[in-house]
C-alpha positions as CSV (number, residue, x, y, z in Angstrom):
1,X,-22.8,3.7,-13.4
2,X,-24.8,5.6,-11.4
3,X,-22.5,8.1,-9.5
4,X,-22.1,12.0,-8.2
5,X,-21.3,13.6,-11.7
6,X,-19.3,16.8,-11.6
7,X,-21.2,19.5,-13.6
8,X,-19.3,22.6,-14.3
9,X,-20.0,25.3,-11.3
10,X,-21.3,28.9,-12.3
11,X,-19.1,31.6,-11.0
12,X,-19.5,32.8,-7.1
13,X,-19.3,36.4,-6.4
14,X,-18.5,35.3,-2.7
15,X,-15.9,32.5,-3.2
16,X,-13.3,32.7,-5.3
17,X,-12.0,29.4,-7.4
18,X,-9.3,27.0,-6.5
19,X,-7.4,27.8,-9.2
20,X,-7.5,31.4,-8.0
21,X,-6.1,30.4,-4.6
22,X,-3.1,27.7,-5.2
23,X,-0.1,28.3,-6.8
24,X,-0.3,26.4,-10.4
25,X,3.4,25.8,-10.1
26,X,2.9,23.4,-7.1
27,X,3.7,19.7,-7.6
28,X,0.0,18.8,-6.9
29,X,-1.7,20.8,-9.5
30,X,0.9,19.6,-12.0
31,X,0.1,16.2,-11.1
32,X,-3.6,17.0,-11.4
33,X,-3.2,17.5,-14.8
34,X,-0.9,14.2,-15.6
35,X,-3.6,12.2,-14.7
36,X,-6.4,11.3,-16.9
37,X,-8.5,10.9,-14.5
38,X,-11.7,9.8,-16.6
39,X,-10.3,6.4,-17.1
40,X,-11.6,5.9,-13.0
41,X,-15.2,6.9,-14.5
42,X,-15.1,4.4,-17.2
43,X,-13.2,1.5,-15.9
44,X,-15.3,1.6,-12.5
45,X,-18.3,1.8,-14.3
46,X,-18.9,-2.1,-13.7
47,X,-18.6,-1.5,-10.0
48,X,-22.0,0.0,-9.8
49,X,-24.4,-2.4,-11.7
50,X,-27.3,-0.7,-10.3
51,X,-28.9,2.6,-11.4
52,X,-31.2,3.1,-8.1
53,X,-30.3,4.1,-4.4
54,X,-28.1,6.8,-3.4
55,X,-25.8,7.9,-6.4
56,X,-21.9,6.9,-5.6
57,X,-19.2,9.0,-3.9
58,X,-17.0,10.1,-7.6
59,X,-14.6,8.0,-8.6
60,X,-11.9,10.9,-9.0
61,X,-12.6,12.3,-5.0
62,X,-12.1,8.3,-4.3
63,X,-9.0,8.2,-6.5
64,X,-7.5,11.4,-5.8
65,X,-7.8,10.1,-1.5
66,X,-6.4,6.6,-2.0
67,X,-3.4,8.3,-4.2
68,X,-3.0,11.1,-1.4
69,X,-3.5,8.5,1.4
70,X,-0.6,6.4,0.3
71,X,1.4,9.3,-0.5
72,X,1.6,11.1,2.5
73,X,1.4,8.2,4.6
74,X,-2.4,8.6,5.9
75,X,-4.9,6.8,7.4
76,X,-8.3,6.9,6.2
77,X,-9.2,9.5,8.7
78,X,-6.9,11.6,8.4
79,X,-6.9,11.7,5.0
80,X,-10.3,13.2,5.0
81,X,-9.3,15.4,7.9
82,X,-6.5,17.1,5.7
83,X,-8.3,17.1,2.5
84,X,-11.1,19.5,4.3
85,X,-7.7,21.6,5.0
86,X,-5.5,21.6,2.1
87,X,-6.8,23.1,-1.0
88,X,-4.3,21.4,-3.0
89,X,-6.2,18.2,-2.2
90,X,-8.6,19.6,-3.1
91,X,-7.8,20.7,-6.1
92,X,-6.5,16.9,-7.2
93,X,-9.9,15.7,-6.3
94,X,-11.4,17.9,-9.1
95,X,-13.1,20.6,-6.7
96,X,-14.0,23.9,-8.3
97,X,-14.4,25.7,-5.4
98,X,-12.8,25.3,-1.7
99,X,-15.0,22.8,0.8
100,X,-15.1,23.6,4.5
101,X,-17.0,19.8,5.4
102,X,-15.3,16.5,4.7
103,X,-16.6,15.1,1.5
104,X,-17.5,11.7,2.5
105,X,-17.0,9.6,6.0
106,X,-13.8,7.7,6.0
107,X,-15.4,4.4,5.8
108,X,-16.8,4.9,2.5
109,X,-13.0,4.1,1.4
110,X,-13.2,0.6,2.7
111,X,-16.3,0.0,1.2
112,X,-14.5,1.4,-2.2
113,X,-11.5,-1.1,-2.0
114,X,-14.0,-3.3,-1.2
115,X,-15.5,-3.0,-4.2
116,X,-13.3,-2.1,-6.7
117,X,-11.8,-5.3,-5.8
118,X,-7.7,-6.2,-7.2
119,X,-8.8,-5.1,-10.9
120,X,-9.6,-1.4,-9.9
121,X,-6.9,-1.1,-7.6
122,X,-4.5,-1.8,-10.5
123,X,-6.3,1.3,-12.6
124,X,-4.5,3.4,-10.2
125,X,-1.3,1.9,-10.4
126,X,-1.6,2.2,-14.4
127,X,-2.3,5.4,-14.2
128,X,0.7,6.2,-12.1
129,X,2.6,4.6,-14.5
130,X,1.5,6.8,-17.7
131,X,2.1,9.7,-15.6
132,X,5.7,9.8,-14.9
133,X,5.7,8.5,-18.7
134,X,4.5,11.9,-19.1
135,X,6.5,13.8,-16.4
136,X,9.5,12.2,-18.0
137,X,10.2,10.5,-14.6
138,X,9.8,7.2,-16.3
139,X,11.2,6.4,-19.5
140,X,10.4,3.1,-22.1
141,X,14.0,1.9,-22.2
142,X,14.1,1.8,-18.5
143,X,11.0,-0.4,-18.7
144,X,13.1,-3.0,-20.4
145,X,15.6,-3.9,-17.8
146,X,14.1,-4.5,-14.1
147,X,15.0,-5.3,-10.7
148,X,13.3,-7.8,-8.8
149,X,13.3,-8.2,-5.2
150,X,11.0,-9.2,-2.1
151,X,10.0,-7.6,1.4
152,X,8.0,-8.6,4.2
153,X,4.5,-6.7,4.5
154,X,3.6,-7.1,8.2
155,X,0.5,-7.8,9.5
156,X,-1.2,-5.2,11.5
157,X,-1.3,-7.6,15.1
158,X,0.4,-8.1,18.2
159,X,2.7,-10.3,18.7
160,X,1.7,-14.1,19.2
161,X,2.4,-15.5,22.1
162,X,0.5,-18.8,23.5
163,X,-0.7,-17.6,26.5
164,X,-2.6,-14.6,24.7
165,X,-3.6,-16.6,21.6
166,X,-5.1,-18.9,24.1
167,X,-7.1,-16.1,26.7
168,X,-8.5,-14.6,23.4
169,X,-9.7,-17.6,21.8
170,X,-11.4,-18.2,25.3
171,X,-12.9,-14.8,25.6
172,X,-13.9,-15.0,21.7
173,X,-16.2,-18.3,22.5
174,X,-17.5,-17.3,26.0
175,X,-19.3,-14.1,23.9
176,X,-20.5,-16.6,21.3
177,X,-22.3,-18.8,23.8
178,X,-23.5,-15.4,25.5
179,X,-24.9,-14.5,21.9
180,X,-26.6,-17.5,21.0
181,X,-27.8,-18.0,24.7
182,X,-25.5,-21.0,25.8
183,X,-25.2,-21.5,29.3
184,X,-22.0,-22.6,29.9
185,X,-21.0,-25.3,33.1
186,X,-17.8,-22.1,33.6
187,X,-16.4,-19.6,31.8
188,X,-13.2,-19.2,33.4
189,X,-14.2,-15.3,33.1
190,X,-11.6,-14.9,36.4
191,X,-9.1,-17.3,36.4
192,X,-8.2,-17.4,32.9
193,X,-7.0,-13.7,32.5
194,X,-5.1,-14.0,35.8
195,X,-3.4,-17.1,34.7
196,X,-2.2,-15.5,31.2
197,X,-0.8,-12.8,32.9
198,X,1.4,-15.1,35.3
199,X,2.8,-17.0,32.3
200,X,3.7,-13.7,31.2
201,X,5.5,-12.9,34.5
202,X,7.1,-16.2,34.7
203,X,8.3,-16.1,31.5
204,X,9.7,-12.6,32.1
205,X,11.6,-14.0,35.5
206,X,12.6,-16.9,33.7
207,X,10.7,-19.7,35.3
208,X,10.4,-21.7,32.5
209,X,9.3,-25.0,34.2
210,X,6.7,-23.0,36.5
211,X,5.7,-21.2,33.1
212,X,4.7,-24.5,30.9
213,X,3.0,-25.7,33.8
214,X,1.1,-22.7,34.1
215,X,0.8,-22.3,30.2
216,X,-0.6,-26.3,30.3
217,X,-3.4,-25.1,32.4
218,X,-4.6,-22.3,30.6
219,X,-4.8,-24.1,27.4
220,X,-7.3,-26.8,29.8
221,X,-9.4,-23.9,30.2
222,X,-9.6,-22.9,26.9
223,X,-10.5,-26.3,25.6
224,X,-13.4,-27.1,28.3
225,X,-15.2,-24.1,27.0
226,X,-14.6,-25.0,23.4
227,X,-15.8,-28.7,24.4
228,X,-18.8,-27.4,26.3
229,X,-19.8,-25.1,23.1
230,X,-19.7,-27.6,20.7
231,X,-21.9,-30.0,23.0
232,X,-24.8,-27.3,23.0
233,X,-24.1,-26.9,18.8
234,X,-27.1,-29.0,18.1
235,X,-29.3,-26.7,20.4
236,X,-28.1,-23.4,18.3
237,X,-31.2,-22.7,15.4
238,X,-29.7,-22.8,12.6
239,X,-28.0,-19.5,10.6
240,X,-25.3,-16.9,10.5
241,X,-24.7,-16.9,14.5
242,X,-24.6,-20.7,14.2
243,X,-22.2,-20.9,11.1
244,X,-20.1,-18.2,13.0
245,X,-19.3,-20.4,16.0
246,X,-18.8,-23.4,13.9
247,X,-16.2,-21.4,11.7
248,X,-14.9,-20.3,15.4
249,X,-14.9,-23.7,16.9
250,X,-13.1,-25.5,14.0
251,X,-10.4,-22.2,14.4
252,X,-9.8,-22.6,18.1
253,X,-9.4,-26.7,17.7
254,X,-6.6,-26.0,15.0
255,X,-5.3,-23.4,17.6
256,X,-5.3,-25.8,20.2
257,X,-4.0,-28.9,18.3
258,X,-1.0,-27.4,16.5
259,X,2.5,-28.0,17.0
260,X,5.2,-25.5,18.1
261,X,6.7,-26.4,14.7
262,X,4.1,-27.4,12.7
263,X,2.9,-25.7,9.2
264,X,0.0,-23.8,9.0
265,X,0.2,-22.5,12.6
266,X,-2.0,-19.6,13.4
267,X,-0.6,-16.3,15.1
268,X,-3.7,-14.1,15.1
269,X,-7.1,-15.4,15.6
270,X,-8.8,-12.4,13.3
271,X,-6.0,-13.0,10.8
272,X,-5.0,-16.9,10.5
273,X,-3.7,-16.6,7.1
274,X,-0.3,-14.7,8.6
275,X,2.8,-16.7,8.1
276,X,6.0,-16.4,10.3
277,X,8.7,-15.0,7.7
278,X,12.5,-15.6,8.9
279,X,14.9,-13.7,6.8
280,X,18.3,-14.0,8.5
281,X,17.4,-10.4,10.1
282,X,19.7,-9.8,13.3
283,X,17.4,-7.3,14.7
284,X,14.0,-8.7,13.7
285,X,14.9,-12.9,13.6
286,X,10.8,-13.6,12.5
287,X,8.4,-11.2,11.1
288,X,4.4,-11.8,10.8
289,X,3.1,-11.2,7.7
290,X,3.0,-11.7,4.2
291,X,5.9,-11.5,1.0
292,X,5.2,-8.5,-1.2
293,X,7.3,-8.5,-4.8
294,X,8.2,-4.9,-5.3
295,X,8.4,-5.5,-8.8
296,X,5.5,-7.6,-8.9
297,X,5.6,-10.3,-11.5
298,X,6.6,-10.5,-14.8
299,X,3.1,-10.8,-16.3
300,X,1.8,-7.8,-14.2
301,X,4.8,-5.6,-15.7
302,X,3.7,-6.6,-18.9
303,X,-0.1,-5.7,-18.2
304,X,0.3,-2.4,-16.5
305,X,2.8,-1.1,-18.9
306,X,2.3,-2.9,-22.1
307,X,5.7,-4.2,-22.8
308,X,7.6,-7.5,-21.5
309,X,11.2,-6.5,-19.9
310,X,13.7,-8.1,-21.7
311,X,15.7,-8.5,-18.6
312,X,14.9,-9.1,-14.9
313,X,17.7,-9.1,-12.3
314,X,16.4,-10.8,-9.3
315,X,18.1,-12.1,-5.8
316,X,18.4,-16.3,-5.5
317,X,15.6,-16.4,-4.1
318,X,14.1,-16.9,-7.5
319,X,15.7,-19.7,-8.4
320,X,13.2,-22.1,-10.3
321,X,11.6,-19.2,-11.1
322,X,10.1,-20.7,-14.6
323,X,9.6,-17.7,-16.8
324,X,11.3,-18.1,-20.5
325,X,9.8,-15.4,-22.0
326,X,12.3,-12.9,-20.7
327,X,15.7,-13.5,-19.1
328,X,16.0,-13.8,-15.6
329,X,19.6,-13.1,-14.0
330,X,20.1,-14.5,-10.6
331,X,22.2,-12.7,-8.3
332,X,25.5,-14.9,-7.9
333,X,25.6,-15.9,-11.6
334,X,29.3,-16.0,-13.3
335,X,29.0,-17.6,-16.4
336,X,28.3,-16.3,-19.3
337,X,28.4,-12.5,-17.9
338,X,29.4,-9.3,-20.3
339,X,30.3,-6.1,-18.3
340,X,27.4,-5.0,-19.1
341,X,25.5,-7.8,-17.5
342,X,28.0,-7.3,-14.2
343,X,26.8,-3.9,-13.9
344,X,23.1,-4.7,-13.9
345,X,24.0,-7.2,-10.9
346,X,25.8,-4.3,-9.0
347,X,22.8,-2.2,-10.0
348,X,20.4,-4.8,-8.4
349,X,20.7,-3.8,-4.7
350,X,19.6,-0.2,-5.7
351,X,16.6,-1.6,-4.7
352,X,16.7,-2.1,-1.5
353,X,16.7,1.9,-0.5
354,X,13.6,1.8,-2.3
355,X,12.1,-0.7,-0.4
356,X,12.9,1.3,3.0
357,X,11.5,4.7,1.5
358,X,8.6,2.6,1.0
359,X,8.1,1.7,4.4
360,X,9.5,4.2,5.7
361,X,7.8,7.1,3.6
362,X,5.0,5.3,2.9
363,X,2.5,2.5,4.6
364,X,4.2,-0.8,2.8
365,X,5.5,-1.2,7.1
366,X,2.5,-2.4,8.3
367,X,-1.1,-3.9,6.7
368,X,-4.0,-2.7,8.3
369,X,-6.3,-4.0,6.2
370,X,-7.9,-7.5,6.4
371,X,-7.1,-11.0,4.6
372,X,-5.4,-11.8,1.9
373,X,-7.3,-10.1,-0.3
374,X,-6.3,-6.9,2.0
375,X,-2.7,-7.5,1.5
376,X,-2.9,-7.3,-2.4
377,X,-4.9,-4.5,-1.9
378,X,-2.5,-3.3,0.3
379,X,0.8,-4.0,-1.9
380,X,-0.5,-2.5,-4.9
381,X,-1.4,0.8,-3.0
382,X,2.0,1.3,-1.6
383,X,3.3,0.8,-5.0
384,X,0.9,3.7,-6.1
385,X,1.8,5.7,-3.1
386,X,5.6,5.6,-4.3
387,X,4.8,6.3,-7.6
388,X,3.5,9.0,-6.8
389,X,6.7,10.4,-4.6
390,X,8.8,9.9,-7.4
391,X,7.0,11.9,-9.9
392,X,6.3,15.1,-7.0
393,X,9.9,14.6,-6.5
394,X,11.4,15.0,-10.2
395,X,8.4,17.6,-10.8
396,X,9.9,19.5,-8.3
397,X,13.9,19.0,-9.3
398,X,12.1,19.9,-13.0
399,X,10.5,23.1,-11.1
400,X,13.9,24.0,-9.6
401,X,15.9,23.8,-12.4
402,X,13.5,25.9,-14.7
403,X,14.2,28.7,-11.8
404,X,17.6,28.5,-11.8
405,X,18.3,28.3,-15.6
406,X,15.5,31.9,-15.1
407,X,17.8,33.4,-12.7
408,X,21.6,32.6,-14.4
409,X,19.9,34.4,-17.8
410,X,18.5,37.4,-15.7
411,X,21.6,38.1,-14.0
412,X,23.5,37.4,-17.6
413,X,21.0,39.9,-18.8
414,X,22.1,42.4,-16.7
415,X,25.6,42.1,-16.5
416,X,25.4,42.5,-20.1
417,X,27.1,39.3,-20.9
418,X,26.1,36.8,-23.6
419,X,23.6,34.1,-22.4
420,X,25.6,31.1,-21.3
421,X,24.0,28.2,-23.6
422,X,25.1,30.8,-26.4
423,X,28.5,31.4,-25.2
């Protein structure tokens, strides 16, 4: 793998070292050292078949942002904007002395996820994993007996409605024609946008008739241009500009062809893989996005933490669920249940506050990132990002208690008392 390798730095009269500057009781530089953080330069290794070009951004500064990212809740700017200013992040990136420039532009880290791919992004869960093993945050016996629940991961778009899915897929081929030099009989550049925004305001007034009618025409427009594109295809040479308005073409006719209660309906032409989740939700009846397991699966348990649970407590929504291997108890079960067992199901819902800190503390919310490739990129990262708040957490209840255990003895001490563990 050809990348940036860290070389130790010589001593600088004029800058004092990291280590000098932070406090080495912080959460951060405790975590720093939890991390074995050379597994990211061997496992990655594959990532960078070649050995000429520009050496790579390190894998640890790429690491250490994605786990801060996530952690914090940032986006990839501002990530990179805090790391110049923090020199804790610094510090977990593995810099020797503090930067004042930001160490790379924030879209190297979508060409990184890019290219790490699902495999690499699941490195850094593992290695969230050994270290609250060795915070102590996670014990193995807890690993045995999981809960198991879903949440809806929404999409990053705005919310579909016809009359905008319609204008844009307009819009969208009128640039394509432009592009490829198409002359089109009309683009509708005028009347379309107008009439979108009066279905809008007829549907806001309640005009419902007036609306459909108004909604019917827009659609016409839509399909003339499509119609007049695809009779100019065959005068299109022949390569990516072409196979772009094909792709775009064959998009807008599903658009325009689909029923209001069809399957496979799209909701966002730069992301038609969203589905319309319902979940019995009084405040938010249908969310746009995708199913995220908080747990994951089964098998990824087993390959992130080397050992099968021997029981997963999961909601009905599992039912049919097919796994043998370990014992699945679905929520609603009577038969066969030992106190034991009944506790586990009460346990069960302990999960949902975890769910909301994860949206709520972290970025599971909202996807920004593109496909469904993006989403299990996505997923896993919140689940890192998590992770990681537990373990600053109970490093910081461990911190706290150390203190307080430091103060009791002192003021034992000087009262002249016997120590109270002794007494």
């Amino acid at each position: 793998m050809k990348h940036r390798s860290r070389l130790p730095e010589q001593d600088d009269l004029l800058r004092p070292r990291l280590v000098e500057m932070i406090d080495p009781r912080h959460e951060l530089v405790k975590l720093t050292a939890l991390i074995d953080w050379e597994v990211f330069e061997r496992e990655w290794s594959g990532f960078f078949p070649s050995a000429t070009g520009r050496p790579a951004t390190s894998p640890r500064l790429v690491a250490g942002l994605l786990y801060l990212q996530h952690a914090y809740r940032l986006s990839d700017e501002a990530v990179v904007a805090r790391w110049v200013e923090n020199p804790y992040y610094q510090h977990l990136t593995g810099e020797t002395f503090f930067q004042h420039r930001p160490p790379i532009n924030p879209s190297s880290l979508t060409r990184w996820r890019n290219r790490i791919g699902e495999e690499g992004v699941e490195w850094l869960l593992t290695q969230t994993i050994e270290a609250g093993r060795k915070s102590g945050a996670i014990d193995d016996a807890s690993l045995k007996r999981v809960a198991v629940d879903t949440t809806v991961m929404e999409k990053n778009i705005a919310h579909p409605t016809d009359a905008r899915l319609y204008e844009r897929a307009r819009a969208q081929l009128v640039t394509l024609a432009q592009e490829a030099g198409v002359d089109l009989r009309q683009s509708y550049a005028r009347l379309s946008p107008r009439l979108a925004m009066q279905v809008g305001r007829y549907a806001h007034a309640k005009q419902f008739r007036r609306m459909r009618k108004a909604l019917k025409k827009l659609k016409g427009y839509t399909g003339r241009v499509m119609r007049d594109l695809r009779r100019h295809l065959d005068d299109i040479a022949t390569g990516p500009l072409r196979d772009q308005i094909i792709a775009k073409l064959a998009l807008v006719s599903q658009l325009l062809h689909q029923q209001p209660k069809g399957s496979d309906k799209i909701y966002a032409l730069h992301e038609p893989e969203v589905d319309c989740i319902s979940k019995g939700k009084a405040r938010v009846p249908y969310e746009f996005g995708c199913k995220v397991s908080i747990t994951t699966t089964l098998e990824q348990v087993e390959i992130l933490t080397d050992q099968r649970p021997d029981l997963a407590v999961v909601d009905r929504g599992y039912r049919g669920h097919g796994v043998e291997a370990t014992r699945v108890l679905i929520s609603g079960s009577r038969r066969g249940l030992t106190p034991r067992l009944i506790a586990d199901l009460r346990r069960r819902s302990a999960i949902e506050p975890e769910i909301g800190h994860m949206k709520s503390d972290g970025r599971l919310a909202r996807c920004p990132l593109k496909g469904t490739i993006g989403d299990a990129f996505f997923a896993v990262l919140c689940g890192c990002g998590h992770n990681i708040r537990k373990i600053l957490a109970h490093l910081r209840d461990l911190l706290a208690l150390i203190i307080a255990v430091i103060l009791v003895t002192c003021r034992h001490h000087q009262s002249g008392q016997d120590h109270p563990l002794e007494a």
